[in-house]
C-alpha positions as CSV (number, residue, x, y, z in Angstrom):
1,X,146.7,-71.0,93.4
2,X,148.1,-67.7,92.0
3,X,147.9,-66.7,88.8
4,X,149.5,-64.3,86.6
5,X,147.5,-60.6,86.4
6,X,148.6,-60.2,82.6
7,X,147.3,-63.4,81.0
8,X,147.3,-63.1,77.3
9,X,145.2,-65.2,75.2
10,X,147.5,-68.6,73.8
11,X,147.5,-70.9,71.2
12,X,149.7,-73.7,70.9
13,X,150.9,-74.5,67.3
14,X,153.5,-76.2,65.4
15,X,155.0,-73.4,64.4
16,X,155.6,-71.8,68.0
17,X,156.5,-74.8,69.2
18,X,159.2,-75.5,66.3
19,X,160.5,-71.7,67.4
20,X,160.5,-72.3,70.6
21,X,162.4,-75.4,70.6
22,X,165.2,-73.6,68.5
23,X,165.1,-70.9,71.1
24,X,165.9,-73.4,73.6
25,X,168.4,-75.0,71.7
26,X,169.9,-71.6,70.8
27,X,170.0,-70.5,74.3
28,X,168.0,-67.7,74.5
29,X,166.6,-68.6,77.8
30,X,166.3,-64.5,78.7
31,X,164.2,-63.7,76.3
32,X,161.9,-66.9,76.9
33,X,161.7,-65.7,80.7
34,X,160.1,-62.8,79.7
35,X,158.2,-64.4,77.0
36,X,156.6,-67.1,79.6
37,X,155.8,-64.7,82.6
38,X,153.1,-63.1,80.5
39,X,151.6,-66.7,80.0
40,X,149.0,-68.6,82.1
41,X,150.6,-71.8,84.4
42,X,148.0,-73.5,82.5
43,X,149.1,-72.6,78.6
44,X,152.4,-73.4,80.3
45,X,152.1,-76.7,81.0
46,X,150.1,-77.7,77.4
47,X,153.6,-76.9,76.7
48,X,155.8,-78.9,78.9
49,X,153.4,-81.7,77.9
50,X,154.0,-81.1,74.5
51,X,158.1,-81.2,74.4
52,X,160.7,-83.4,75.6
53,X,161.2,-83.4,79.1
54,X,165.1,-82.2,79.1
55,X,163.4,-79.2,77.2
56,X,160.7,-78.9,79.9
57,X,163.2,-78.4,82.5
58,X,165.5,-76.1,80.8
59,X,161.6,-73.4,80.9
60,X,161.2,-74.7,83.8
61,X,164.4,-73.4,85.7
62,X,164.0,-70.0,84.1
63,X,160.3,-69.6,85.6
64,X,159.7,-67.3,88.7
65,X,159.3,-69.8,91.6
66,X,155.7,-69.1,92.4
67,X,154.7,-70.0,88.8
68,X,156.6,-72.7,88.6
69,X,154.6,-74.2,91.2
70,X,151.5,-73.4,88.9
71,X,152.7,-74.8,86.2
72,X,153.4,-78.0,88.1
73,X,150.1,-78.2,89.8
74,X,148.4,-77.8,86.0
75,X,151.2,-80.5,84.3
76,X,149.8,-84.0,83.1
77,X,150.2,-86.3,86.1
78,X,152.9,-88.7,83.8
79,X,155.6,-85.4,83.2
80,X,154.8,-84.1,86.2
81,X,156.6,-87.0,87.4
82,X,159.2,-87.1,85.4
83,X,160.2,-83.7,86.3
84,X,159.7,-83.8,89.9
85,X,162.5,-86.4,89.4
86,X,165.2,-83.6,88.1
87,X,164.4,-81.6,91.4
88,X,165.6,-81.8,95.2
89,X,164.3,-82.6,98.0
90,X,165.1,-78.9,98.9
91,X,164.2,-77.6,95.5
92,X,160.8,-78.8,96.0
93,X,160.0,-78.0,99.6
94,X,161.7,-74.3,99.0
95,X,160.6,-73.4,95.3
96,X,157.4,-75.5,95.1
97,X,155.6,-76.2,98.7
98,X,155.8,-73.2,100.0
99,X,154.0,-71.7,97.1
100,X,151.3,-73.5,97.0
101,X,148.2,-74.3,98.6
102,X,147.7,-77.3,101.0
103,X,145.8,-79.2,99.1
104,X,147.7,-78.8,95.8
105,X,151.0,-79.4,98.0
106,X,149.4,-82.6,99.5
107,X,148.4,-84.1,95.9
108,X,152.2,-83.3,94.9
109,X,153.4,-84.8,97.6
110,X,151.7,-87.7,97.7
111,X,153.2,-88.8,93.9
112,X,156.4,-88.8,95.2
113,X,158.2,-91.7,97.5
114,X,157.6,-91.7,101.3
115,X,161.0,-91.6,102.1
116,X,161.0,-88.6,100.1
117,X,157.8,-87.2,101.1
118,X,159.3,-87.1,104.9
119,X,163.2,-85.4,103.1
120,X,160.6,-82.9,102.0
121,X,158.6,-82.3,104.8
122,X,161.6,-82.1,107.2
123,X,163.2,-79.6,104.8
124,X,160.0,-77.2,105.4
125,X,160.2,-74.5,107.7
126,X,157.0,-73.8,108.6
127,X,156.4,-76.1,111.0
128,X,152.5,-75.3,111.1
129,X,152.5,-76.0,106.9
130,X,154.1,-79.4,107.0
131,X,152.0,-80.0,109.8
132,X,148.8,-79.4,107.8
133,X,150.5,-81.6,104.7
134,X,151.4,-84.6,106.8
135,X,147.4,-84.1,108.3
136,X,146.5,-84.5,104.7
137,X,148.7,-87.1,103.7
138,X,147.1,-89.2,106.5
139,X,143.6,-89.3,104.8
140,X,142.8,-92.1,102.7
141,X,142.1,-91.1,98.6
142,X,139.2,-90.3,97.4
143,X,137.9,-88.7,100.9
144,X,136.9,-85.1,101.2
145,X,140.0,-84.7,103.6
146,X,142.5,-85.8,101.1
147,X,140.7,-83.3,98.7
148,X,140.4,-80.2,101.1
149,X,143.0,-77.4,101.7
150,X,143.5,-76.2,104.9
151,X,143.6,-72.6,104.3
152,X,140.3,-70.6,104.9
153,X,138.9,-68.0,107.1
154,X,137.5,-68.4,110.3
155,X,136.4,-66.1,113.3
156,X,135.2,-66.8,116.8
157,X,131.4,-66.3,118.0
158,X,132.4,-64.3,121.1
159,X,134.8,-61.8,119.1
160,X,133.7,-58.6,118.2
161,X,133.2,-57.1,114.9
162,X,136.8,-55.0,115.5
163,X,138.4,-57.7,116.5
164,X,137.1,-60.0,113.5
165,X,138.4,-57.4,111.0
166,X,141.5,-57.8,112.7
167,X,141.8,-61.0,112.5
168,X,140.2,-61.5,109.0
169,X,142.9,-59.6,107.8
170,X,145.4,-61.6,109.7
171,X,144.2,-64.5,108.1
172,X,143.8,-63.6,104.5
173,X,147.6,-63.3,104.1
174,X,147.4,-66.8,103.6
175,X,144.3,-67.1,101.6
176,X,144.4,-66.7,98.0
177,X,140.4,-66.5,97.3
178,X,137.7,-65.8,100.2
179,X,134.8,-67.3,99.5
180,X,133.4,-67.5,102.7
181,X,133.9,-66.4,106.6
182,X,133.7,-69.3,108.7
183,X,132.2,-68.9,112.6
184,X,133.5,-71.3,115.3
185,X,132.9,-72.0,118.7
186,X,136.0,-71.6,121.4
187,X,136.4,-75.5,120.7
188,X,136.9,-74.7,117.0
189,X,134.0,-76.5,116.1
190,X,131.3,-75.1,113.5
191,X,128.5,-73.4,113.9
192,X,127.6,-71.1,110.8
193,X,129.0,-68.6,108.4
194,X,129.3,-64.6,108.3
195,X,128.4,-62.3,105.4
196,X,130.6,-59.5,105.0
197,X,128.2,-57.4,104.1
198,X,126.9,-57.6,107.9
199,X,130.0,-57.3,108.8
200,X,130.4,-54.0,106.9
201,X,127.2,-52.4,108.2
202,X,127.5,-53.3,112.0
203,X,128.7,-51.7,114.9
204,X,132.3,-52.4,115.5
205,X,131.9,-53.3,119.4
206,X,128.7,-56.1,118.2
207,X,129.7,-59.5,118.8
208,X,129.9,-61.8,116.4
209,X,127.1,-63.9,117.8
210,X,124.3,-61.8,117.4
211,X,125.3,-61.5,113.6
212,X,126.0,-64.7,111.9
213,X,124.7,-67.2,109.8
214,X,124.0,-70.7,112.0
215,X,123.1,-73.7,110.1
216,X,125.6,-74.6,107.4
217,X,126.1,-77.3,105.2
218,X,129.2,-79.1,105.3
219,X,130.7,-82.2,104.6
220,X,133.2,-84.5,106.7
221,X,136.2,-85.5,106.3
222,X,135.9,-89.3,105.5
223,X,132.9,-88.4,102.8
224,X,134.1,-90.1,99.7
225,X,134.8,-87.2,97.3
226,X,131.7,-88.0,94.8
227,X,129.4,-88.1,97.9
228,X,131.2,-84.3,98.4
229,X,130.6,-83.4,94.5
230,X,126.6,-84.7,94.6
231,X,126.5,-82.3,97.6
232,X,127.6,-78.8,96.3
233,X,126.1,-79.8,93.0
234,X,122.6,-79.9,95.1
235,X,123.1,-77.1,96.9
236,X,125.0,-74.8,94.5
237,X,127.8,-74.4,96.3
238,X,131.1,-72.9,95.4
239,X,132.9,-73.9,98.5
240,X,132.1,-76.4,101.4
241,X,133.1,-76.7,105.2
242,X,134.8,-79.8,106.1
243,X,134.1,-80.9,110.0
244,X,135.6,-84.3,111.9
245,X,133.1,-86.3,113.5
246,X,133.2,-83.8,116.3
247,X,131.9,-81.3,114.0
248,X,134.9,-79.0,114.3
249,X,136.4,-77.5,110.7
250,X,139.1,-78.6,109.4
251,X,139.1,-77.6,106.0
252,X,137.4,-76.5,103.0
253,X,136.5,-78.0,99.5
254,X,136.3,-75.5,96.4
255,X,134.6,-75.8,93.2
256,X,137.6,-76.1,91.0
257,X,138.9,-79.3,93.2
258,X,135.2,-81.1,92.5
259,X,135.0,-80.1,88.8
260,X,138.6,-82.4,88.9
261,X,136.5,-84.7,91.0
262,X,133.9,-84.7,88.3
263,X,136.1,-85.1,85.2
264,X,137.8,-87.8,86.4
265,X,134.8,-89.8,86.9
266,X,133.4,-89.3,84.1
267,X,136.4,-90.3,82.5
268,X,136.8,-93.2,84.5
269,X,132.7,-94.4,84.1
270,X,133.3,-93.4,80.0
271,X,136.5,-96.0,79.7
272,X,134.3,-98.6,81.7
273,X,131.5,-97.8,79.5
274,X,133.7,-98.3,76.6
275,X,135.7,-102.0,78.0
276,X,138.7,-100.7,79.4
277,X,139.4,-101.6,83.1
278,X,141.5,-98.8,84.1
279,X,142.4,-95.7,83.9
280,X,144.5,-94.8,81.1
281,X,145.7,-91.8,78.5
282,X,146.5,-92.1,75.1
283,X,150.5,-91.0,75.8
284,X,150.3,-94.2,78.3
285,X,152.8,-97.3,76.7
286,X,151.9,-100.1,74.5
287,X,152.0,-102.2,77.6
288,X,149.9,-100.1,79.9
289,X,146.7,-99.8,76.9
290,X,146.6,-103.0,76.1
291,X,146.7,-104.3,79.4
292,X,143.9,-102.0,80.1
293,X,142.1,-103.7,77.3
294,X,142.7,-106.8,77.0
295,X,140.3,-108.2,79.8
296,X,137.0,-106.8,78.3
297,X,138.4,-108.2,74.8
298,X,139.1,-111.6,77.1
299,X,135.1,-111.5,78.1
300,X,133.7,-110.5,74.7
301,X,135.8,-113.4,73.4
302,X,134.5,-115.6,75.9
303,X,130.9,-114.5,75.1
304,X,131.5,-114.5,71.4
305,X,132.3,-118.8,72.0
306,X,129.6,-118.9,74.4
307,X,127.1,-117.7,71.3
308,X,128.4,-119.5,68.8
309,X,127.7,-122.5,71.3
310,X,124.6,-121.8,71.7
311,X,123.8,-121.4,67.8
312,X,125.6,-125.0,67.3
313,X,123.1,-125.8,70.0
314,X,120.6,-125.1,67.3
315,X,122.4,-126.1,64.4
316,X,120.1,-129.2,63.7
317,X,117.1,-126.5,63.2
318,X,119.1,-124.2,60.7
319,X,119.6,-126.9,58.4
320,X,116.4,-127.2,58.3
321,X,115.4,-123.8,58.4
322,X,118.7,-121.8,57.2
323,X,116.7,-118.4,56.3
324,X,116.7,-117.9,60.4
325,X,120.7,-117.5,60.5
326,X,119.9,-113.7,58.4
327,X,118.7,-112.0,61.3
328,X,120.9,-113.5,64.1
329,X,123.2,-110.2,63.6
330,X,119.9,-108.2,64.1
331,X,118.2,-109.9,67.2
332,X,121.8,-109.6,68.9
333,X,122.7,-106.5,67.8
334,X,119.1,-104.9,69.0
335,X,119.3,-106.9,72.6
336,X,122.7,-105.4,73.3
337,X,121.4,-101.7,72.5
338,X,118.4,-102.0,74.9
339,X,120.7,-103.5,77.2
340,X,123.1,-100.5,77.2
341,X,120.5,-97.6,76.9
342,X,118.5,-98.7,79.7
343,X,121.8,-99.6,82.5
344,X,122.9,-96.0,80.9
345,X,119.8,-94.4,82.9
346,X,120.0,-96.4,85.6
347,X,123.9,-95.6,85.9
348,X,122.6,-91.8,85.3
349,X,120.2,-92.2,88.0
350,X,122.6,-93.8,90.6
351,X,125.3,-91.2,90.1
352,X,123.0,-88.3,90.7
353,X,121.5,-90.1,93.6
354,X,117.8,-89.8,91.9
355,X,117.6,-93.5,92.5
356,X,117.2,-95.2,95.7
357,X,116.3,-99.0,97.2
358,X,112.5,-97.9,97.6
359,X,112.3,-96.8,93.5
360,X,113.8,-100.3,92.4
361,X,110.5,-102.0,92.1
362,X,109.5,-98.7,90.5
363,X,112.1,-98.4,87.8
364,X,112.0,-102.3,87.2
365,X,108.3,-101.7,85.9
366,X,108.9,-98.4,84.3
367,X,111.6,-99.8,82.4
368,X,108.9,-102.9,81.3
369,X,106.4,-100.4,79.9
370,X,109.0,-99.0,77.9
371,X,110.4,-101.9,76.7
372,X,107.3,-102.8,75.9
373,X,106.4,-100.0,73.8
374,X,109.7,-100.1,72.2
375,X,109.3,-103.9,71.9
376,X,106.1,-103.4,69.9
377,X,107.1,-100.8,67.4
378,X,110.3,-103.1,66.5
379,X,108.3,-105.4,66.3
380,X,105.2,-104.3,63.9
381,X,108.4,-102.9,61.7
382,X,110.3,-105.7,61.1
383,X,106.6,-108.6,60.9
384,X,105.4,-106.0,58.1
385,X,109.3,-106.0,56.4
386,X,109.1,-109.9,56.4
387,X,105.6,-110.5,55.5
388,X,106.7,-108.2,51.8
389,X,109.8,-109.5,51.6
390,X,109.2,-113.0,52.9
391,X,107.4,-115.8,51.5
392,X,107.4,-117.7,55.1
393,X,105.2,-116.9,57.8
394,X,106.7,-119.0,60.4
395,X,109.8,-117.1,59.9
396,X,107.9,-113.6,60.2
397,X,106.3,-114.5,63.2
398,X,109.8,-116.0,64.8
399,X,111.5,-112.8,64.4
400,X,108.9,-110.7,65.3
401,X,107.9,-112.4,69.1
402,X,111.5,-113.2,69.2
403,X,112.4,-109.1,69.1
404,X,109.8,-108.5,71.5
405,X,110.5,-111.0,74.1
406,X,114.4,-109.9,73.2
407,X,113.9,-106.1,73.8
408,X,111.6,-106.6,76.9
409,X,114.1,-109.2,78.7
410,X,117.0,-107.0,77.8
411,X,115.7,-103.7,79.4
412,X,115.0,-105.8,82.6
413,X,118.7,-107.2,82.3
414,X,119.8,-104.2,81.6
415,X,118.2,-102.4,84.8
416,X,118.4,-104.7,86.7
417,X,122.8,-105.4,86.5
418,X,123.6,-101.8,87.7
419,X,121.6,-102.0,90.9
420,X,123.0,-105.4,92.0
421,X,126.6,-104.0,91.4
422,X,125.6,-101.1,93.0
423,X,124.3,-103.1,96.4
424,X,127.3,-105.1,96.7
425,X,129.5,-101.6,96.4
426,X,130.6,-102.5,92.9
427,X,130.7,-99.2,90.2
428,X,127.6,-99.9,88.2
429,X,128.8,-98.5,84.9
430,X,130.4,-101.4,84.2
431,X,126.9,-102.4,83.5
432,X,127.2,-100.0,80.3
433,X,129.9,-102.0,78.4
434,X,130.4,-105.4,76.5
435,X,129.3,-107.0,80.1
436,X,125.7,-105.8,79.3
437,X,125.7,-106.6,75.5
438,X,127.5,-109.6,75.7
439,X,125.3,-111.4,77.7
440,X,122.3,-109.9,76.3
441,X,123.7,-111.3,73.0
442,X,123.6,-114.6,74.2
443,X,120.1,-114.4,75.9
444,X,118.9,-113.1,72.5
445,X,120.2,-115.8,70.6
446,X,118.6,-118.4,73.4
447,X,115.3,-116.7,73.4
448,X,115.5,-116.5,68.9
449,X,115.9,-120.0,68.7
450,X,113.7,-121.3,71.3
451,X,110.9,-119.1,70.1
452,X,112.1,-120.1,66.2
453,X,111.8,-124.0,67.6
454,X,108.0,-123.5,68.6
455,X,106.8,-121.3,65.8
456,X,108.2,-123.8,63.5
457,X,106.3,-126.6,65.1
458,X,103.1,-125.0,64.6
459,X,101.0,-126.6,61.4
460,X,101.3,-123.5,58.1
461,X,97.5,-123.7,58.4
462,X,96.9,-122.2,61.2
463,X,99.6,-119.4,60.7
464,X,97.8,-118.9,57.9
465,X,94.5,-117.9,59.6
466,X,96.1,-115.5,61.6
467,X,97.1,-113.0,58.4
């Protein structure tokens, strides 16, 4: 993706863009021109997301075709949209494909309709570049083949050093940033990587063969694209080789593409976390948000009845004993915490691949001397706070156990969820939201009262002798 050599540092404010939107309306379009080419694509499109999209267009017809394309590669997904809907077919495959990179082209491409998608493709003239975009249109989202881009660098084992030069140089016409020299076999398949500065300090009639790198880590192209990010986090990579299952390269993956990768999941795991079931932005409609709501709200709801069933269960022993209902808030409230904090690590664990079928039985009792602990200190705290500020013992005791049986089976729940969704292929961090707590409230309100029904069964006497 190019990028301007004279980027100046930008703010967006009020006040510029109250002057700029009087510039627009006043028509001084020149002046903006020259105003804009000195910003970055990115301070662009803050922008374009910030004004009405008739204004948008109005900068955006003024903008030097090659950062134009920037700009739209960098624009929210929702006005990027909207403005690839005031362009042509022939607009976008002229102004916009041909300045970009494959795998930005592809991922603009792919928002737009598949009868348009084939107008543009037809209206391309490279016939090798809309070959390469209708290859990438073909893999399925999320794979490391709908994330790569197709241009890179690679050289042929049995070439010499001259004629690798050559080449190279051939090549990088098309390449905006080298990261690394590829080595391929006549059959295009890989087989390790060159370091220029080897290339630099050998012999122009060498062959490349006796100076590369073999053994290279790469990815292929069906990978799903978090598998791709858990791999160059690993290794430290800045870019990766994509291979078919022949092994021969395809494409390549680059940092900037995975930290996108990464964002989004985290957004994506965060709103789960948080009890909304898809992905959504804060400019999204009414509509849109609270459908995206509304079916965690549906569950809590449905757990909130099921608890207060289960306290009308018991309502027969808080007549009898109504000082138990003041710390129902706090035995649900502490089992839905401990629920959350311990399918948080787990969730942690299963992203970052530290956790694996053969450390289940391992965590399971890791997370049971924790609990336990934890358990136990709650515990002690709030048998000492009742035995001062209570005068009952059988209430003391109720709470107390109760916390401790609460904490311990909610760290098991809570450890337990993520890796069953995560068996049957379903994303574990929806263990982290109101599923976790809201059955953990009701399994702490089951375990309170049961526990409250056999402590207050037990003769004062002997309750007595144990303080």
């Amino acid at each position: 993706m190019a990028q301007n050599p004279s980027v100046m540092q930008f703010e967006l404010t009020k006040d510029f863009l109250s002057d700029l939107r009087q510039s627009i309306k006043d028509g001084q379009m020149d002046q903006l021109s020259m105003q804009f080419s000195e910003l970055h694509p990115a301070d662009i499109a803050e922008i374009f997301d910030s004004i009405p999209i008739q204004e948008a267009k109005r900068l955006y017809d003024v903008l030097e075709s090659e950062h134009a394309s920037d700009v739209l590669v960098h624009l929210e997904e929702d006005v990027r949209e909207k403005l690839l809907t005031t362009l042509t077919s022939k607009e976008i495959a002229e102004t916009i494909i041909d300045n970009l990179e494959s795998d930005d082209a592809a991922d603009l491409l792919s928002e737009l309709t598949e009868e348009q998608q084939e107008e543009v493709i037809r209206l391309i003239k490279d016939s090798e570049q809309a070959s390469d975009l209708v290859d990438l249109l073909g893999y399925e989202e999320g794979t490391a083949g709908a994330l790569m881009a197709k241009e890179l660098i690679a050289v042929n084992a049995s070439w010499t050093v001259m004629k690798c030069v050559r080449e190279m140089r051939r090549q990088a016409e098309e390449v905006e940033q080298v990261y690394t020299v590829y080595v391929v076999d006549d059959n295009e398949k890989l087989l390790g990587r060159l370091s220029v500065k080897e290339l630099l300090l050998t012999p122009v009639d060498t062959e490349i063969s006796n100076i590369y790198k073999p053994g290279i880590k790469s990815v292929t192209a069906e990978m799903d694209e978090e598998e791709v990010a858990s791999v160059m986090e690993k290794y430290d990579l800045v870019v990766v080789p994509v291979v078919d299952e022949t092994n021969r390269l395809v494409g390549r993956i680059t940092i900037d593409d995975i930290l996108d990768v990464i964002k989004e999941e985290a957004e994506k795991d965060y709103q789960l976390a948080s009890g909304i079931a898809q992905n959504v932005e804060s400019s999204d409609t009414v509509w849109l948000l609270s459908r995206a709501r509304l079916p965690w709200l549906l569950i809590g709801l449905v757990g909130g009845i099921l608890g207060a069933w289960v306290i009308g269960l018991y309502e027969g022993d808080l007549k009898i004993y109504p000082e138990m209902a003041f710390f129902i808030p706090l035995i649900a409230a502490m089992g839905g915490n401990v629920g959350v904090q311990a399918s948080a690590i787990i969730v942690q664990g299963l992203a970052n691949k530290t956790i694996d079928l053969d450390s289940i039985p391992k965590k399971l009792l890791k997370e049971l001397g924790v609990a336990l602990i934890n358990g136990l200190v709650c515990s002690i705290i709030i048998l000492s706070y009742n035995l001062f500020a209570s005068d009952s013992q059988n209430l003391s005791l109720t709470v107390s156990i109760a916390l401790l049986a609460v904490i311990i089976v909610a760290g098991l729940f809570g450890t337990f969820i993520p890796l069953v969704l995560n068996r049957y292929k379903i994303d574990p961090a929806l263990a982290t939201g109101p599923f976790i707590t809201t059955v953990n409230d009701i399994l702490g309100l089951f375990i309170y009262f049961a526990i409250g029904r056999i402590m207050y069964d037990l003769p004062e006497d002997l309750l007595s002798g144990l303080f």
